[in-house]
C-alpha positions in Angstrom: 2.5 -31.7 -14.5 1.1 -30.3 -17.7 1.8 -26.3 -18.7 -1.7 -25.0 -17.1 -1.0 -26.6 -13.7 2.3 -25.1 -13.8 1.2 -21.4 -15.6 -1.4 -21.7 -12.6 1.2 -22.1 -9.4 3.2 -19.9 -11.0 0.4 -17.2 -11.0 -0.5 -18.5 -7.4 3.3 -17.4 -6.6 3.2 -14.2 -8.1 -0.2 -13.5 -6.1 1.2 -14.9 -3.0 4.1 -11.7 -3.2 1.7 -9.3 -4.6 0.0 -9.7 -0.9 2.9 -9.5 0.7 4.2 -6.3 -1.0 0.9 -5.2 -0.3 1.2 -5.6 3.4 4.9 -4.1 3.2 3.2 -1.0 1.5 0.0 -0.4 3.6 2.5 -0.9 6.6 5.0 2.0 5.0 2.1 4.3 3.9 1.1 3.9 7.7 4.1 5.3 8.9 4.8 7.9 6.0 1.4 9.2 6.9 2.1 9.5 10.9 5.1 11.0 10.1 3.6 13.7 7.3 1.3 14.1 10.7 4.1 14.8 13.0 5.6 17.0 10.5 3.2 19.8 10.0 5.2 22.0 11.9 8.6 21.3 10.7 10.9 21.7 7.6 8.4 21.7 4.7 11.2 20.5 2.8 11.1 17.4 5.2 6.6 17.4 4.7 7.6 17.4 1.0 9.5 14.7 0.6 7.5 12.4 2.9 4.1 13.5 0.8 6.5 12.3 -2.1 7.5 8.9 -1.3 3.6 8.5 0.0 2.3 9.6 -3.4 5.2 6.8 -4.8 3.8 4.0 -2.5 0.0 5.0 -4.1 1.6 4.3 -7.4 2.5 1.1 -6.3 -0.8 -0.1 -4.9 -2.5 1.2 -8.3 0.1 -1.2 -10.3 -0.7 -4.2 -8.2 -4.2 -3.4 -8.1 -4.3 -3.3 -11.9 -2.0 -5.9 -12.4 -3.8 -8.5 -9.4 -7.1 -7.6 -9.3 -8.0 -10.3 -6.8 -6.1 -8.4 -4.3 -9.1 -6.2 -4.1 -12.6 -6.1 -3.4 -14.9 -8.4 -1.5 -12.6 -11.5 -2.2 -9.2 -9.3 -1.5 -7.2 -8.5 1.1 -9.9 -6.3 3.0 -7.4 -4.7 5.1 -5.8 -3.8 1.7 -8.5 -2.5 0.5 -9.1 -0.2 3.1 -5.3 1.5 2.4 -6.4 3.8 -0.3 -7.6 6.5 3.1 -3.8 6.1 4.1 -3.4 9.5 2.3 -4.9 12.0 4.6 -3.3 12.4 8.8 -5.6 11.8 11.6 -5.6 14.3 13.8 -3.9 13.9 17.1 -5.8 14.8 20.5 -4.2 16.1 23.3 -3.7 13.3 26.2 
């Protein structure tokens, strides 16, 4: 094996976890987001630090994003793609 070969698995690695984190992230900003939804009436203390650790997930799709740009657009992760709405509650219907 020559040093591209193995500088190219070794990139084919590190995008292999960068997906992965990915779907751990969209998966947390998911529930952060149901939860800031569920919160609106409670201890804006509690909405606060939810809103936080959801603007610290963000941070870390930016950085991946950035640093693996294959994870998005039309050759991406399109379900990935789509977790940059995460930020703002649907609203809940009665039922």
């Amino acid at each position: 094996m020559n040093d591209r070969s193995a500088y190219r698995m070794e990139e084919d690695a590190n995008l292999a976890q960068a997906r992965v984190f990915l779907e751990l992230l969209t998966v947390r900003a998911r529930t952060l987001t149901r939860e800031i939804g569920f919160a609106h009436r409670g201890d804006p203390a509690v909405r606060q630090q939810l809103q936080s650790e959801l603007c610290t997930v963000r941070r870390y799709f930016d950085r991946l994003h950035r640093r693996f740009p294959e994870t998005t657009g039309a050759h991406g992760n399109r379900q990935l793609t789509a977790a940059h709405g995460y930020g703002i509650p649907a609203r809940r219907t009665a039922g």
